[in-house]
N, C-alpha and C positions, 0 to 999 in steps of 0.2 A: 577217887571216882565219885561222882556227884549221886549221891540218892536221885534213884531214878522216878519216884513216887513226886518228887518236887519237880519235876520234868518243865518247863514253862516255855510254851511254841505258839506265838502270836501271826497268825492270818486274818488278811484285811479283812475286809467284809467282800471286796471284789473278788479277792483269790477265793475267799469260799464258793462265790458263786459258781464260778470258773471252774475249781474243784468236784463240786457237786454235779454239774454238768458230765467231767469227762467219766468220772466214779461211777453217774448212774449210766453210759453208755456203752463202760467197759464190765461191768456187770453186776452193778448194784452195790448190794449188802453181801457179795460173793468178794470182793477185792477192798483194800484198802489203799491209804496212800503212804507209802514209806521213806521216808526222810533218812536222808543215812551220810556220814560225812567220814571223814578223814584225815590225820593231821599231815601238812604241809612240809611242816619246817619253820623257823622264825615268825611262830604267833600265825600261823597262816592257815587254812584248813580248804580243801576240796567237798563242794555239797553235792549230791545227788536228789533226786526223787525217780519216783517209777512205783505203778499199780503193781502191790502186792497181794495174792489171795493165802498166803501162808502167814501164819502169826508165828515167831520165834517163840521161844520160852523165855528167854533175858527180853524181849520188847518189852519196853512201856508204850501204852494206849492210851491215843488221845483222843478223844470223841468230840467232835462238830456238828452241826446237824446236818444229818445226811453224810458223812462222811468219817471213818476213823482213818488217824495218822499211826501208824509203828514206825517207834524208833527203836535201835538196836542199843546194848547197856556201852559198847566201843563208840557210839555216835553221838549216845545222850551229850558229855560233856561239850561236844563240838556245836551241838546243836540248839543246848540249853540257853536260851535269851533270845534265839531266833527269831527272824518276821518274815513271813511268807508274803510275797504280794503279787501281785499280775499285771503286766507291763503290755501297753502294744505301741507298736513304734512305725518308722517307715519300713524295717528292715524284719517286720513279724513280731509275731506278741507269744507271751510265754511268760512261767511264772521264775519268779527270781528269790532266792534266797539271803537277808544280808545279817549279819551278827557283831556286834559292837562289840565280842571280846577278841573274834579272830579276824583277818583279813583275808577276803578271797586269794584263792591260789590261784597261777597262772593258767590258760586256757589250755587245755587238753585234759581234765581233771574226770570228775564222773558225768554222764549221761548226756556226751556231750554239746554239754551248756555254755554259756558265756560267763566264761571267768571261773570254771566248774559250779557254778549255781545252777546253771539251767534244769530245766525237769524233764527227765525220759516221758512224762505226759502233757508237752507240751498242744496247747490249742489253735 
């Protein structure tokens, strides 16, 4: 299991903005944003997101400005090397999750996203 104190979760500069937006609408410094994943099968892993106002006791905390991430100590590994970014397209915008150790799991996964990256807060 990966030390979770080394935790490393890279959001653009857009998704932060993005983030920050929806964090202070949904109610500030009362919610966070929780990243949370699951493994797949063959190298493959299911991402989630979704406003959290409960902190775990295993979460690690990632502070942004204007915004903290909990990750759970079952997600760290799936989640560790991450890049959060925010996408808009013809078909809607939303933020997307990708990781260059696992490869998205097929669609029906958590919060449902595209490709299970999507975010339960999307914009």
């Amino acid at each position: 299991m990966l030390d979770t104190q080394t935790l490393t979760l890279n959001i653009s500069d857009l998704a932060q903005e993005k983030l920050r937006e929806v964090v202070a609408a949904k109610g500030g410094a009362d919610v966070a944003v929780r990243v949370f994943a699951q493994d797949a099968g063959d190298g493959a892993a299911r991402y989630g997101m979704a406003l959290d106002g409960e902190q775990l006791a295993d979460d690690s905390v990632l502070e942004f400005e204007g915004f903290k991430v909990f990750v759970d100590r079952e997600s760290a590994d799936f989640v560790h090397g991450s890049e959060i970014d925010f996408q808009e397209g013809l078909m809607g915008a939303g933020f997307t999750l990708q990781n260059p150790h696992y490869s998205q799991a097929p669609a029906g996964g958590c919060c449902g996203g595209h490709g299970g990256a999507g975010c339960g807060c999307q914009h």
